[in-house]
N, C-alpha and C positions, 0 to 999 in steps of 0.2 A: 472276304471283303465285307465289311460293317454294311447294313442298309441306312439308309436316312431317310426315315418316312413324314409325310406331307399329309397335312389333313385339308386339301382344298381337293375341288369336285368342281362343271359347271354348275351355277345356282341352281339347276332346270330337276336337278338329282341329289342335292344336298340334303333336304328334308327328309328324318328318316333314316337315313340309310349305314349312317354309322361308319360314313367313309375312315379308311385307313389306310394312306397311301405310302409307298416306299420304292424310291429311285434306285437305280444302281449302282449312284454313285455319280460324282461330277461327271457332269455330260461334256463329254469336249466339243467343238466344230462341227468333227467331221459325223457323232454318232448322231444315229437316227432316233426320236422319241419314238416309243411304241407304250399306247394305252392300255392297261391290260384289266380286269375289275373280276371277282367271282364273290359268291357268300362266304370264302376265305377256310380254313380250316389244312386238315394233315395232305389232302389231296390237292395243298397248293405244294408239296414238296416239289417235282420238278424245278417250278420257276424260282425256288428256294435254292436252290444246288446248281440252276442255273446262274443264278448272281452269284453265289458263294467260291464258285470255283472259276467265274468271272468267265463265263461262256458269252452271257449278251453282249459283255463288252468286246469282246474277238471278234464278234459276230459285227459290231459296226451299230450294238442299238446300245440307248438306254431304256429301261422297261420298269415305266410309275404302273406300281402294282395299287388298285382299291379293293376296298370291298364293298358290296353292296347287301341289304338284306333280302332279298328277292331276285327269282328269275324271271318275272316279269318285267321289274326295274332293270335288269341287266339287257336283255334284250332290246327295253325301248333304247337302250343308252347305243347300242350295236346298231339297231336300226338307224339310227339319227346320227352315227358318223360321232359319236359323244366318245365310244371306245372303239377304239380299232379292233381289239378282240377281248375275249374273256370264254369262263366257264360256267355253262347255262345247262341247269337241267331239262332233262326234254321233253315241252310242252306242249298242248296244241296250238297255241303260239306260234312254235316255230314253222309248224306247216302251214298255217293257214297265213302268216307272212308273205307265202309266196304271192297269195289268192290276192296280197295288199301291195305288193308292189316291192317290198323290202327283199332286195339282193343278199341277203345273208347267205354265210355259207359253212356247213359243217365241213370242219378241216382234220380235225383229233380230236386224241381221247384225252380226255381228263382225269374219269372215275369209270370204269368198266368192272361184271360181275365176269370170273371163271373161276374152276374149282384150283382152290389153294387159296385162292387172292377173292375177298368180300368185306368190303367195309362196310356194308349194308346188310343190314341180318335182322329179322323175326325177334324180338324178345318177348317175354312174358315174364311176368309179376313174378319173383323169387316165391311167396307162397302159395302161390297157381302151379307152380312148375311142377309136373310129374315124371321129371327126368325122359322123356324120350316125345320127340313129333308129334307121333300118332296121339298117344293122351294128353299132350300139351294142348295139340288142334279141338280132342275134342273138348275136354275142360274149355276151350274158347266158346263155342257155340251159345251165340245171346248173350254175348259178353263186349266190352268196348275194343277198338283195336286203333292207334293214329298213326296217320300216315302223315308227312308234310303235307302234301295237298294229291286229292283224286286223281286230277288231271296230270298224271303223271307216273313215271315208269314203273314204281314203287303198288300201285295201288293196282297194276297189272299183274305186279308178281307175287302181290298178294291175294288175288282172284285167283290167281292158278296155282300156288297154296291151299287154300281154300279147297279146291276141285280135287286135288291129288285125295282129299279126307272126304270128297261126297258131302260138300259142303258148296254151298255161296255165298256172296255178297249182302246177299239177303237175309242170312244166317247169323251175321254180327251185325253189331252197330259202329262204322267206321267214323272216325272225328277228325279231323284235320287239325295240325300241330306244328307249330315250331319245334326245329329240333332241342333248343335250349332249355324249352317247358319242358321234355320227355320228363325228364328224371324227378322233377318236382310233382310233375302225374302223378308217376308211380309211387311216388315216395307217402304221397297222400289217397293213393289208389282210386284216384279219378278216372283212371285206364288198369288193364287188364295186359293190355297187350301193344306193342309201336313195333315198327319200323324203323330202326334207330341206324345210325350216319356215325363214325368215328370225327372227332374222340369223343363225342357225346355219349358214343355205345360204352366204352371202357367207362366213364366214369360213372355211369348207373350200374356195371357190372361190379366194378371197385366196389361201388357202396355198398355191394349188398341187396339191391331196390328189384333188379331184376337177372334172367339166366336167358342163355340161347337156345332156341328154340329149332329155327333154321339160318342156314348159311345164303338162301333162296339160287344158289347155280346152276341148280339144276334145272333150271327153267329160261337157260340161255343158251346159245349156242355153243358148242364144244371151245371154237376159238375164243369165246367169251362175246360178251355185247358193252357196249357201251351204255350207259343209262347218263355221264352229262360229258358233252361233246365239248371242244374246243371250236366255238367259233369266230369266224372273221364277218368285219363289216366289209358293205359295197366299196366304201373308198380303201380298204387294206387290201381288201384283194387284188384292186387296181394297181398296189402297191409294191409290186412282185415282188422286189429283191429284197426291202425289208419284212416283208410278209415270209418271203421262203428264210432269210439270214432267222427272225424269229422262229420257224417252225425247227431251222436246226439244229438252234443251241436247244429251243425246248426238247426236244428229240434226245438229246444227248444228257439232260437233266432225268430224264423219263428212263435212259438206260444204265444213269448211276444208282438211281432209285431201285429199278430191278437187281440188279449186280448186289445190290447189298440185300435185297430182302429173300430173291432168291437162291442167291448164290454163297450169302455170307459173306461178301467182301467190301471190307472198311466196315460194317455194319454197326459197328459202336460211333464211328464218326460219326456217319449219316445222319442216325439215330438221332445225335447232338445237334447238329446243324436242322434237321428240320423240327426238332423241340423248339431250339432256340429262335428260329422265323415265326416258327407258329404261338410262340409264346403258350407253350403248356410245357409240363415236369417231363423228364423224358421218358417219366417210365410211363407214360401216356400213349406214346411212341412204340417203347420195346414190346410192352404187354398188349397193347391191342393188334388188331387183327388189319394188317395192310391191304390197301385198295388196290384193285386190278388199273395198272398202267399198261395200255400196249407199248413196246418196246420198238411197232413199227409203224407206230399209232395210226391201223386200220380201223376202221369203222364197220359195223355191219351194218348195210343195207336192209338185209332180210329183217333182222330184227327190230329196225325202224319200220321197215311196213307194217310188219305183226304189231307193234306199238300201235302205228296208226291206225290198224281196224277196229284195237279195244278202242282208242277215243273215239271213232265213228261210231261202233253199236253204242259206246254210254250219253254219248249225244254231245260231246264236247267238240267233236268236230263235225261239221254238214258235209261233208266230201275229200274223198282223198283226192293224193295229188301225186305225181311219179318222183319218189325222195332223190331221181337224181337230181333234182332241180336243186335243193338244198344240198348237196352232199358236192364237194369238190376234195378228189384226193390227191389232186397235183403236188400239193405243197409236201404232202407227206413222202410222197414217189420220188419228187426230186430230193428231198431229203436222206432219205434209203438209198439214192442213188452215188449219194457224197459219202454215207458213213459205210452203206452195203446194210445186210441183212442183219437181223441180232441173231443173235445164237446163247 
């Protein structure tokens, strides 16, 4: 099924943001709109394979997908009842939302690190590289390294990086970066070293500009963690039935995704189908390195606390707060309860 994308947004979020929306197609009577917005990219596959194989519309929704350029802007947009849901990285934002009054609620996974599956990985400069970690890490020492921004998961897994080599924070000089810059950094060696997000990673690997360094999984839990959650506004959660009918078709996008990258099956469709949403070449696709989807999109708790204490010691948050208050896995349980377990 073709997408038909919209470039309109409330005014309140238009500035900026670089909206790019896309319906799933004539909405008849009886379906339900469902808002959906993320910084866009291969980790929107699910709700690409969800329209394509015309899951939301079974399901009773139609789902205007935007993009925005920040997860600051996404959240305020979640907060305010502007989108029903989206894919927000995890900031001290979202905790200290609660401390504000915003009913937000982490539902699923988006983009989660475990071993196999990392679209998030360590690079370094191709002529920095000394072919293995350990001399990579220490070649970095008093050297530059960017992360998209401190506050946030990334800049944790690079602290505990750091540590694994007898190193810290204090050790480099960390710069905050758009992922789009990465590759022009490097290419003009104003960095040393990022934290790079597909397909931004592949195409500075393609160029030549930079190599991998680490995969960083080992620094999450066995089942994997999530680093940007799928969340819902106050008014979607109120929402039940379009709230759970979305989480199942996404659910069911999340486990063709698996199926093909773990399993090999359809794998060249897929491949095609989420090039062609995401608008890059597919071998953007085949050759890089695919994002951790939970297939029963759990969440970890533990690893959201652990989050949370690095942003209390680095001072981005004043006080924790008990992540069940953010965290609701109803939507996902009732979902696993219609399709069953993956395997």
């Amino acid at each position: 099924m073709a997408s038909r994308y919209k470039t309109s947004i409330p005014a309140l979020f238009l500035l900026g943001l670089g909206v790019l929306a896309s319906a799933c197609g004539a909405a008849s009577a009886q379906q339900t709109k469902v808002r959906f917005a993320s910084v866009g990219g291969i980790t929107d596959a699910p709700l690409y394979l969800a329209e394509e194989f015309g899951l939301f519309k079974e399901a009773g929704l139609s789902v205007e997908m935007m993009r925005m350029a920040s997860a600051t802007s996404l959240m305020t947009a979640v907060a305010t009842n502007q989108l029903d849901a989206a894919g927000i990285s995890i900031t001290p934002g979202l905790y200290s939302s609660v401390k504000q009054g915003m009913n937000m609620r982490i539902v699923g996974d988006k983009q989660s690190l475990r071993p196999g599956f990392s679209a998030t990985r360590l690079l370094i400069r191709a002529d920095l590289s000394q072919g293995n970690e350990a001399a990579d890490m220490k070649a970095l020492k008093g050297k530059k390294i960017a992360v998209s921004a401190k506050a946030s998961s990334v800049y944790m897994l690079l602290e505990k990086l750091l540590k694994k080599h007898g190193m810290s924070l204090s050790d480099v000089s960390v710069v905050e970066l758009a992922y789009p810059n990465i590759l022009p950094a490097f290419t003009t060696k104003a960095i040393d070293a990022a934290i790079d997000l597909e397909p931004f990673m592949s195409q500075a690997l393609q160029a030549g500009a930079a190599k991998v360094t680490s995969d960083l999984t080992e620094f999450v839990p066995p089942a994997g963690a999530t680093i940007v959650p799928i969340v819902y506004s106050e008014d979607f959660v109120a929402r039940a039935p379009a709230a759970k009918a979305f989480m199942k078709a996404y659910m069911q996008g999340v486990r063709i995704y698996n199926d093909a990258f773990a399993k090999g099956r359809d794998k060249e469709k897929i491949i095609e189908i989420i090039a062609r949403y995401a608008k890059v070449k597919p071998e953007i696709v085949s050759d890089g390195f695919p994002a951790g989807l939970d297939p029963d999109q759990a969440v970890s708790a533990s690893f959201l606390d652990e989050l949370q204490d690095f942003f209390v010691e680095q001072k981005f948050l004043r006080e924790k707060i008990d992540v069940r208050r953010i965290v609701d896995t109803s939507f996902a349980e009732a979902a696993v309860h219609d399709l069953g377990a993956y395997k």
